[in-house]
C-alpha positions in Angstrom: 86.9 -25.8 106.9 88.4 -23.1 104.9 85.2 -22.4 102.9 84.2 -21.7 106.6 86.7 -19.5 107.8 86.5 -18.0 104.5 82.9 -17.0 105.0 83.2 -15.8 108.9 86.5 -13.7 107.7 83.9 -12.5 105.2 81.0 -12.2 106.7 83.3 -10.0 109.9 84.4 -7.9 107.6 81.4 -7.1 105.9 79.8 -6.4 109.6 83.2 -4.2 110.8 82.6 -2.3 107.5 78.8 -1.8 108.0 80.0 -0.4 111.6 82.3 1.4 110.3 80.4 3.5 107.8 77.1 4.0 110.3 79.9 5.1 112.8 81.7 7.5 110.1 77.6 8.9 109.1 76.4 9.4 112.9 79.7 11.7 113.9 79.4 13.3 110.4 75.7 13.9 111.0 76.1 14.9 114.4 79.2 17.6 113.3 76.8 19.0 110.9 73.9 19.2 113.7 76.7 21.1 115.7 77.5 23.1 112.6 73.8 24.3 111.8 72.9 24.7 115.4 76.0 27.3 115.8 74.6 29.1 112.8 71.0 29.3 113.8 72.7 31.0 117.1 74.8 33.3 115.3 71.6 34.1 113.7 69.5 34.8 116.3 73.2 36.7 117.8 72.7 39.3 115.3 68.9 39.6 114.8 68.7 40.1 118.6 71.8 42.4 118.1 69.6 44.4 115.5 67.0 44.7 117.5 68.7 46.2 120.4 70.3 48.9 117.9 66.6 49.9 116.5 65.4 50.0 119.8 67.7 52.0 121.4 68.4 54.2 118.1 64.3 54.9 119.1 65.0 55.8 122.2 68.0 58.4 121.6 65.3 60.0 118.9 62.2 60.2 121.4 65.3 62.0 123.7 66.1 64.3 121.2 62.7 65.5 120.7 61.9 65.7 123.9 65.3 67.7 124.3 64.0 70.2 121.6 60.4 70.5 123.6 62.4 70.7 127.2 64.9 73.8 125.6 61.5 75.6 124.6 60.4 75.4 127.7 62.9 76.5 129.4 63.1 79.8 127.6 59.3 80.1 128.4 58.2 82.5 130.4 56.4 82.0 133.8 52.7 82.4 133.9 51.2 85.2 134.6 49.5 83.5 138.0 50.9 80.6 140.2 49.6 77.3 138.8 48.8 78.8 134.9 50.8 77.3 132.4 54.2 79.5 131.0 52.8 78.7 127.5 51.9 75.7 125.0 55.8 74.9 125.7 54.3 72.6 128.8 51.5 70.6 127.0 54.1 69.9 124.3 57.2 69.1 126.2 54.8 66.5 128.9 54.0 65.0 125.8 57.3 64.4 124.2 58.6 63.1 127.5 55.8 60.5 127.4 56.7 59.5 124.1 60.1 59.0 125.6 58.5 57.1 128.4 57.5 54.5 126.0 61.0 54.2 124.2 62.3 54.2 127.6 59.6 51.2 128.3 60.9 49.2 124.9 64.7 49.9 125.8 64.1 48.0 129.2 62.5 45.1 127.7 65.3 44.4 125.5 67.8 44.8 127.9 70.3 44.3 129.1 69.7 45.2 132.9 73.0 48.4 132.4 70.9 49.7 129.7 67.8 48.9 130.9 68.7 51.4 134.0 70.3 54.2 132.1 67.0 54.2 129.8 65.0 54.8 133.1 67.5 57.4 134.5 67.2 59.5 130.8 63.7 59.5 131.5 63.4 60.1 135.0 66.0 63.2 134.3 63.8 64.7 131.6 60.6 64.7 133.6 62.9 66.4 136.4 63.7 69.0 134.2 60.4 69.2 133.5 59.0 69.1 137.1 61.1 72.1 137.8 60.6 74.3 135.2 56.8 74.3 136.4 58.1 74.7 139.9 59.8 77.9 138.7 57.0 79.3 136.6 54.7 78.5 139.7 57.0 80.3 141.8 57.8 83.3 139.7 54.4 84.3 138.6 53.9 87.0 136.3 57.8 87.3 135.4 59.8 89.1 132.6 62.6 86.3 133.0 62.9 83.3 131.1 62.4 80.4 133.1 66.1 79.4 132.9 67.0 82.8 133.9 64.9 82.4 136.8 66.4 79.1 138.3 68.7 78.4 140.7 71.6 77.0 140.3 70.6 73.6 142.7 67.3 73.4 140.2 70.1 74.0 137.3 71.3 70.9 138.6 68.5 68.7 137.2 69.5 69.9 133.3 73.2 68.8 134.0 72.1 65.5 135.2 69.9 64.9 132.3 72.7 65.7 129.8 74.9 62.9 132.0 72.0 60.8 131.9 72.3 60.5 127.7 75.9 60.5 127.7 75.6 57.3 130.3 72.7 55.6 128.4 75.0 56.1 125.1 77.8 54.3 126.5 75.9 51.5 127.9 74.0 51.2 124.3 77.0 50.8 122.5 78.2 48.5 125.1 75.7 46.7 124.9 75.3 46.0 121.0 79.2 45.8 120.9 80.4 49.5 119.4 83.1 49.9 121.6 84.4 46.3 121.5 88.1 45.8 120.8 88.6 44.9 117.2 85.0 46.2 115.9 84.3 47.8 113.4 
């Protein structure tokens, strides 16, 4: 009879210890799952991060180019008939702001939705700018006067809100990629 007990004490504890280690390798194997999972996000946390940065960086340099283009035209003259183009400044400047368009069109699908906005609104502002300038040169045919000197100060309106329009897509950028976080650096 002790041989017996002997053997089922024996036996149980070769079965508790069996239990035991599976039990000790499944929530070991598990916390690494949970460790390697967290990194792959962290991962994809800063690629996506990246991403953003280039995109947006992009976007500020398709601005500034179109910036250059829209301050030529502005210091265009008019044409010298209603309709006819001040000078090459329009051709160039329409283009620019397309190229802007499509950084624009990039910036909104990465997103976020603040960002996404404030792309469109630096856009929108630069073909208003744009838009107006023609207006004025359409308007004051045959001028000696710069366009700028020629526009009101309501149509001087659309270059101040195009200046806000950067300044408000720069602050939701950095937001958004986590420049003006506490703590970061």
């Amino acid at each position: 009879m002790a041989d017996l007990w002997s053997a089922a004490i024996g036996a149980g504890s070769a079965l508790i210890g069996v239990a035991l280690t599976g039990g000790f390798n499944l929530l070991k194997g598990r916390q690494d799952f949970r460790e390697k999972e967290a990194e792959r996000r962290e991962q994809r946390r800063v690629m996506h991060r990246t991403t953003r940065r280039d995109v947006y960086l992009e976007a500020l340099r398709a601005y500034h180019a179109a910036d250059r283009e829209i301050q030529d035209l502005l210091r265009a003259y008019p044409g010298i008939a209603p309709d006819a183009p001040a000078d090459p400044a329009f051709g160039e400047t329409e283009a620019a702001i397309l190229v802007l368009r499509e950084a624009c069109a990039a910036v909104v699908l990465e997103g976020p939705d603040l960002v996404s906005e404030a792309a469109h609104n630096v856009w929108t502002s630069c073909l208003d700018v744009y838009t107006t300038a023609a207006d004025v040169s359409n308007s004051n045919p045959g001028s000696t006067s710069r366009i700028f000197m020629l526009m009101t100060d309501e149509q001087s309106e659309v270059e101040y809100a195009r200046h806000h329009a950067r300044g408000q897509f720069i602050r939701a950028a950095s937001d958004a990629i986590g420049g003006r976080a506490p703590n970061f650096y």
